[in-house]
Backbone as JSON, one array per atom type, in Angstrom:
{
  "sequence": "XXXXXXXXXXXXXXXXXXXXXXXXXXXXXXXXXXXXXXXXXXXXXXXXXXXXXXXXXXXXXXXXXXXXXXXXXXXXXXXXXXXXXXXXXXXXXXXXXXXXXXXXXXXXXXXXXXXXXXXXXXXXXXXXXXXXXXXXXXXXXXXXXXXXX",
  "N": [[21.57, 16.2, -8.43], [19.99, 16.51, -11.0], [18.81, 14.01, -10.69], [17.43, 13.79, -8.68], [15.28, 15.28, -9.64], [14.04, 14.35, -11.73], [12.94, 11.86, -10.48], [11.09, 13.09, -8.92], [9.53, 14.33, -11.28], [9.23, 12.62, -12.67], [7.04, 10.97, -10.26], [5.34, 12.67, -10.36], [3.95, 12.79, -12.71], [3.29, 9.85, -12.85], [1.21, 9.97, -10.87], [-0.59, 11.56, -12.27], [-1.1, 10.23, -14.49], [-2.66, 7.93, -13.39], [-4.41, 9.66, -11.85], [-5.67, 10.49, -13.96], [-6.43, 7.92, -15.57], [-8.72, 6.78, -13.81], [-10.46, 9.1, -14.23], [-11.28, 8.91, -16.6], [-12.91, 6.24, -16.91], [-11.71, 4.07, -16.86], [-11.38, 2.08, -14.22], [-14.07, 1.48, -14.0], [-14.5, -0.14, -15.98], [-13.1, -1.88, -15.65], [-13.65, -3.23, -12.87], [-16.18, -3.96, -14.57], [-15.35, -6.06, -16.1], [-14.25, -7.68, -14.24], [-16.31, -8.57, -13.39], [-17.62, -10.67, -14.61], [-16.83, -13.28, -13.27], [-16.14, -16.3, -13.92], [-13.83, -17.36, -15.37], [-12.44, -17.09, -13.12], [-13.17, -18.87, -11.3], [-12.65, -21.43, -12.87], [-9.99, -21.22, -13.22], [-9.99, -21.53, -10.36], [-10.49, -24.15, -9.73], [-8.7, -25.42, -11.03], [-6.05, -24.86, -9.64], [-4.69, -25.14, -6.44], [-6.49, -23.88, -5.13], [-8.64, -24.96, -4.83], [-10.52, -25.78, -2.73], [-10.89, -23.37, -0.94], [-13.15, -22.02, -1.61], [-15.17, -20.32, -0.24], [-13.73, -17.88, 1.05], [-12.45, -17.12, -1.44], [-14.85, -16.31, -3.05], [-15.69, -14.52, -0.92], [-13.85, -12.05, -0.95], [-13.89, -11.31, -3.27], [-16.61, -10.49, -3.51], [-16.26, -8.38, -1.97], [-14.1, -6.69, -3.63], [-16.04, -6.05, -5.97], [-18.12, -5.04, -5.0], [-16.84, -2.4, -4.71], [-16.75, 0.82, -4.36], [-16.54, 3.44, -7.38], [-15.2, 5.47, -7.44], [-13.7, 5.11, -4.38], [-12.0, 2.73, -5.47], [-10.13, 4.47, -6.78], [-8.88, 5.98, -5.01], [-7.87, 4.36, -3.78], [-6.3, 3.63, -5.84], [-4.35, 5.56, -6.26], [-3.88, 5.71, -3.98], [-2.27, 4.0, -2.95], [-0.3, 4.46, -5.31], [0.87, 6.68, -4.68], [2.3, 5.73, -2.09], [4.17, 3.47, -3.49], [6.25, 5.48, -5.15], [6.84, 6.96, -3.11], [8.05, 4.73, -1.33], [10.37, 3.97, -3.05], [11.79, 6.36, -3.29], [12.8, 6.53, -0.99], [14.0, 3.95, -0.83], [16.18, 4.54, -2.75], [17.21, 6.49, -1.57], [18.6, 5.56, 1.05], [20.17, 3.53, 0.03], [22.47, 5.49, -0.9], [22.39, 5.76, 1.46], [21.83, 8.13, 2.73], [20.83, 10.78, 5.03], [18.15, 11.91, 5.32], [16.77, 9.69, 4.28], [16.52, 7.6, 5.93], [15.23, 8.73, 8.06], [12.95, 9.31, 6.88], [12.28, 6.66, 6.56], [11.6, 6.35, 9.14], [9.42, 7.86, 9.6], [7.43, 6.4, 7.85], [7.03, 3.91, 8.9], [6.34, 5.04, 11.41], [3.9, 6.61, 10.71], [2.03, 4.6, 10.4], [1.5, 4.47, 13.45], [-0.84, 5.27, 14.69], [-3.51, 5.34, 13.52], [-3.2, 2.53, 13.81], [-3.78, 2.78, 16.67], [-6.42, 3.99, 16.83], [-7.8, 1.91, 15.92], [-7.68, -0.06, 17.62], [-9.28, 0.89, 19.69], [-12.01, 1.38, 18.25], [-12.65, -1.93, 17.97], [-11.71, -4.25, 20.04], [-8.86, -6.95, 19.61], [-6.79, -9.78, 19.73], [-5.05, -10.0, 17.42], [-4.89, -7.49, 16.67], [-3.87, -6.17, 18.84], [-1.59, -7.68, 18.6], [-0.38, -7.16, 16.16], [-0.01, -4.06, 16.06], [1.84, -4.04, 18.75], [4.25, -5.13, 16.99], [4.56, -3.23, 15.28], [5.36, -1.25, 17.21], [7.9, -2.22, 18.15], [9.36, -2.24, 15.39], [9.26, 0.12, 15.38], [10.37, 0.87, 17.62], [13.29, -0.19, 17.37], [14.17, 1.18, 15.2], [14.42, 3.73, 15.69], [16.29, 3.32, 18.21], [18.13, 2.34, 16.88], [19.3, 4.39, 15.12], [20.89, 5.54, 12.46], [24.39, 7.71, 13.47], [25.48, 9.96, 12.13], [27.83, 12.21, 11.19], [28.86, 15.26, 11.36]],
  "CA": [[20.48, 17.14, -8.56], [19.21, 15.78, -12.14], [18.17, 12.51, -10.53], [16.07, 14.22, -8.0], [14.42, 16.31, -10.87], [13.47, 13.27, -12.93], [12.22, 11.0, -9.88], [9.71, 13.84, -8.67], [8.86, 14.32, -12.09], [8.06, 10.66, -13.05], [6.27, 10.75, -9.71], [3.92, 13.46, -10.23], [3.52, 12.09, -13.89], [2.4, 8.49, -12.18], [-0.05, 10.08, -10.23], [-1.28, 12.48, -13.29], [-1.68, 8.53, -15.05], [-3.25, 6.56, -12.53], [-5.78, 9.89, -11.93], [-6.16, 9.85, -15.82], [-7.2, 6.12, -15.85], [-9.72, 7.37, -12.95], [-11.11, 10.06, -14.43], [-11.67, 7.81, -18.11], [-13.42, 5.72, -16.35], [-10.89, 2.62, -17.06], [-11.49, 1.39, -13.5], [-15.38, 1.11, -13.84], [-14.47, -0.81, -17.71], [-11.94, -3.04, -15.1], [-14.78, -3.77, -12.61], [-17.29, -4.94, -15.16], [-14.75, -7.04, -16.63], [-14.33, -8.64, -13.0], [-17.72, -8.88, -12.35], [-17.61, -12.24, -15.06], [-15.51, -13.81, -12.83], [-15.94, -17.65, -14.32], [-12.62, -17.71, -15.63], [-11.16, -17.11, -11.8], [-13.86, -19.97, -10.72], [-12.05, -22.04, -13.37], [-8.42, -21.11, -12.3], [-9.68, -21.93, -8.55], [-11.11, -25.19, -9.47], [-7.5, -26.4, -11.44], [-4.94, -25.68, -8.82], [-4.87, -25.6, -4.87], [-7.21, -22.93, -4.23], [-9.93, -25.55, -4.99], [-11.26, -25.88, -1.51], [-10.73, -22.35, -0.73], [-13.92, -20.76, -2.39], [-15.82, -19.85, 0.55], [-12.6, -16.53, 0.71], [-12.58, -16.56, -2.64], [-16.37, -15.99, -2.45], [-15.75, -13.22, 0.06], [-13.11, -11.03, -1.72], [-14.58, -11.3, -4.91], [-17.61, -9.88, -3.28], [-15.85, -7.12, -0.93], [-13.9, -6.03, -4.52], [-16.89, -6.15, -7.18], [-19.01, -4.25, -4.58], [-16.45, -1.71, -4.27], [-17.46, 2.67, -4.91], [-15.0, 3.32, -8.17], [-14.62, 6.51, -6.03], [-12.85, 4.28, -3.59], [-10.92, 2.0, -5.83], [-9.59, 5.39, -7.36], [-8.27, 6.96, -4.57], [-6.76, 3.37, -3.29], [-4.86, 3.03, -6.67], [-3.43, 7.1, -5.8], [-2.61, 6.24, -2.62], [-1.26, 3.01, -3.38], [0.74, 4.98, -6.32], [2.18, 7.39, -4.18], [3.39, 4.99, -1.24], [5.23, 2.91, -4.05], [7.1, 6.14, -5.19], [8.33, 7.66, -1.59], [9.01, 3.73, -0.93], [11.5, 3.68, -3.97], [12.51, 7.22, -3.17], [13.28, 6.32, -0.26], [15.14, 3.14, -1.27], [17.25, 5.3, -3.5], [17.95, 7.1, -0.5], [18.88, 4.48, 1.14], [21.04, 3.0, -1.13], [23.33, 6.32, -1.16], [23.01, 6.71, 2.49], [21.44, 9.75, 3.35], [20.23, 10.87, 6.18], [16.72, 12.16, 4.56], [16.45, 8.53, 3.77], [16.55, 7.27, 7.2], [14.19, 10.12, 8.61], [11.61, 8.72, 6.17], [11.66, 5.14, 7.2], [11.35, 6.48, 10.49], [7.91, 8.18, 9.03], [7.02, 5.73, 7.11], [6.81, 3.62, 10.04], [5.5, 5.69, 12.7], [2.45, 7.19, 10.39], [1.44, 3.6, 10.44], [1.09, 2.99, 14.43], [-1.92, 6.37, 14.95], [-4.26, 4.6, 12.95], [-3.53, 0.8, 14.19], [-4.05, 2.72, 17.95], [-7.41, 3.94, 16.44], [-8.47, 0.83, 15.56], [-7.97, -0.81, 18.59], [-9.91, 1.51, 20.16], [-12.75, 1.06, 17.86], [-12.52, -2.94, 18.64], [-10.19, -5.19, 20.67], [-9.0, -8.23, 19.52], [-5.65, -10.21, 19.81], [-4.0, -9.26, 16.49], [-4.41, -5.76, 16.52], [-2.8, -6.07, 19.71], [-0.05, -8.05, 17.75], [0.12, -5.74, 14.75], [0.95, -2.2, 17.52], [3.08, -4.39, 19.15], [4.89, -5.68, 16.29], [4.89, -1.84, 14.42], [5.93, -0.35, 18.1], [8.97, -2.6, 17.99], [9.71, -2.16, 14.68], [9.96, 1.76, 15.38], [11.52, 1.53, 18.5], [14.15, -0.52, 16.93], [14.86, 2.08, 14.05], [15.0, 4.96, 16.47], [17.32, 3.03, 18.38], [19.4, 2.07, 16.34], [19.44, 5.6, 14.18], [22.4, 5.86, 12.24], [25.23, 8.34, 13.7], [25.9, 10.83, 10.46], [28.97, 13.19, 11.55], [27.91, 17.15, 10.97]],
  "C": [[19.56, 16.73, -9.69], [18.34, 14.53, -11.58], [16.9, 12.76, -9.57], [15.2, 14.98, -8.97], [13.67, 15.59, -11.09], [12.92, 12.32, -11.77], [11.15, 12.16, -9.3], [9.14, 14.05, -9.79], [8.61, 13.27, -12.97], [7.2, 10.24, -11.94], [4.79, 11.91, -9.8], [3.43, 12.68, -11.5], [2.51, 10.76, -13.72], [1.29, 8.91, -11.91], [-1.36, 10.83, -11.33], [-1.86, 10.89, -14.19], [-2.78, 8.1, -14.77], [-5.29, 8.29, -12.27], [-6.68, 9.97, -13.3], [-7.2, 9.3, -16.22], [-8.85, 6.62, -15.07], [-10.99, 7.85, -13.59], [-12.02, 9.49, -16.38], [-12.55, 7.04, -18.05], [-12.72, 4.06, -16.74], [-10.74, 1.25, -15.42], [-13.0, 1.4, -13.42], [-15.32, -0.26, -14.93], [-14.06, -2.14, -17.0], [-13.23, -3.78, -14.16], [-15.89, -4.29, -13.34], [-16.71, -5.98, -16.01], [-14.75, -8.05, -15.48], [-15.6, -9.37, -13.07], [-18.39, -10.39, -12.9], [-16.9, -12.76, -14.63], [-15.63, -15.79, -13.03], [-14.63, -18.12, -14.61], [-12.35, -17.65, -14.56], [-11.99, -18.37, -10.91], [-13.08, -20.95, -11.89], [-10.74, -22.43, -13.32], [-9.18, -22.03, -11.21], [-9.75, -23.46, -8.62], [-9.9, -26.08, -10.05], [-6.36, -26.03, -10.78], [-5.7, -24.89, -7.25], [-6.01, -24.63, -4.59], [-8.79, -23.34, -4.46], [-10.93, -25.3, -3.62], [-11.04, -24.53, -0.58], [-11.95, -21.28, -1.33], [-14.77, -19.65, -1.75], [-14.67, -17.86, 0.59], [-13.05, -16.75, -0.39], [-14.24, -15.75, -3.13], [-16.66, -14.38, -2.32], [-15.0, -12.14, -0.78], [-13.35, -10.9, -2.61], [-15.7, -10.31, -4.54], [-17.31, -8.73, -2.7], [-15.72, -6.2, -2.6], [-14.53, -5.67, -5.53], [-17.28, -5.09, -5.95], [-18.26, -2.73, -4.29], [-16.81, 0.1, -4.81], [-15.98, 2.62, -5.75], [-14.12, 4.65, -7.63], [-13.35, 6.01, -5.21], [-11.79, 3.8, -3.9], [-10.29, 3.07, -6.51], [-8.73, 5.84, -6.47], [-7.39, 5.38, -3.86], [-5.66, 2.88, -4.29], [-4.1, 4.11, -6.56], [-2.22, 6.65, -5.03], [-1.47, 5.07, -2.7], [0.27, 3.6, -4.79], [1.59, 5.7, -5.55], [3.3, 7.22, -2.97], [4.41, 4.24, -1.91], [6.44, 4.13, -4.22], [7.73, 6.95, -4.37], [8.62, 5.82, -1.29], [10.22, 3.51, -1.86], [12.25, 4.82, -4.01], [13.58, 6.88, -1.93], [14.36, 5.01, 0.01], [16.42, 3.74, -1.79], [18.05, 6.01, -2.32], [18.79, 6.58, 0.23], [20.21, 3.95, 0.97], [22.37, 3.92, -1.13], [23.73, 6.85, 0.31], [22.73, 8.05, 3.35], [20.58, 9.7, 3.82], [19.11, 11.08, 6.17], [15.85, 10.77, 4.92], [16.01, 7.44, 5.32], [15.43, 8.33, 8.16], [12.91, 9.68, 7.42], [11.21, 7.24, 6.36], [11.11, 5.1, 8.76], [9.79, 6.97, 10.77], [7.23, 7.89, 8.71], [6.14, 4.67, 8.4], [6.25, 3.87, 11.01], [4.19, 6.38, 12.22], [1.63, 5.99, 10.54], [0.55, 3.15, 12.05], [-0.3, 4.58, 14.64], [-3.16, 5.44, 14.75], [-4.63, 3.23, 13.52], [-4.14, 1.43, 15.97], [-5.61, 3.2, 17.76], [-8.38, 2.59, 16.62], [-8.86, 0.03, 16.46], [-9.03, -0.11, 19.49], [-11.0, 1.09, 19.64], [-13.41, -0.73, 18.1], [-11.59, -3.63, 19.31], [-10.3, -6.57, 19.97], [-7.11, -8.38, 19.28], [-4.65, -9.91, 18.58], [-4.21, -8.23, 16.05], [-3.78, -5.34, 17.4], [-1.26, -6.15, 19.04], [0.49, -7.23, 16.69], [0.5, -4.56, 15.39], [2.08, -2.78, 17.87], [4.58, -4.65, 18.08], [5.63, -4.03, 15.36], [5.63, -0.88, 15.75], [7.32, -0.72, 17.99], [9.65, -2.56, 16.86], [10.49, -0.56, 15.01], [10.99, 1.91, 16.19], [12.96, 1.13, 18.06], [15.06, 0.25, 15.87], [15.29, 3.02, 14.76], [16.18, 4.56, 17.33], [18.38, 2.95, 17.84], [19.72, 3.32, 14.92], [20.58, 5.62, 13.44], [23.01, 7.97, 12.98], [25.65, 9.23, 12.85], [27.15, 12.48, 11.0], [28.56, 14.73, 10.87], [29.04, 17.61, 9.87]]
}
């Protein structure tokens, strides 16, 4: 019972952090630090990702141009999928049935969205990505664990 106490309340805490940083404006401070990006043209140019700049290029440009709006609520959400993925490890780990009923969630909130998408365009690996997340699920639901009442 203590351990569940203290992992919901280091997860709300995270998120009280990360909107913190947000709200400080420590991800606008982080973007104009990017936005000199010579030093990562200096990295690229001394190991392999020399002939790679054209991407490098591109993502540099997607993430500098990004609303800090945006990159705020993607470091949230990114915060609060790490802490149900490590809750759910813990779970996991001990066995319980909870724990298994959340990978099963985890999993299946994922394929709505990818069937969205395809909708919006077709193309061969968004096919592959449904297919690949359908089989993943059906494989968990199959193979469910058995937990005696």
């Amino acid at each position: 019972m203590f351990e569940k106490a203290s992992i919901g309340i280091s997860g709300n805490c995270s998120l009280q952090i990360i909107y913190r940083l947000a709200a400080d404006g420590y991800f606008d401070r982080f973007i104009i630090d990017i936005k000199n990006y010579q030093n990562l043209e200096v990295f690229s140019e001394n190991y392999v990702l020399e002939g790679k700049s054209i991407i490098i290029d591109w993502l540099l440009n997607k993430v500098l141009n990004l609303n800090p709006r945006t990159l705020a609520f993607s470091g949230i959400g990114a915060g609060v999928y790490a802490i149900v993925t490590s809750i759910e490890a813990v779970g996991l780990w001990y066995e319980k049935r909870w724990a298994h009923v959340l990978v099963l969630g985890l999993v299946g909130i994922s394929i709505p969205p990818e069937i969205y998408e395809l909708i919006r365009g077709f193309s061969p690996i968004k096919i592959l990505i449904l297919l690949l997340n359908l089989a993943v699920f059906g494989y968990l639901l199959r193979n469910f664990p058995k937990h005696p009442k």
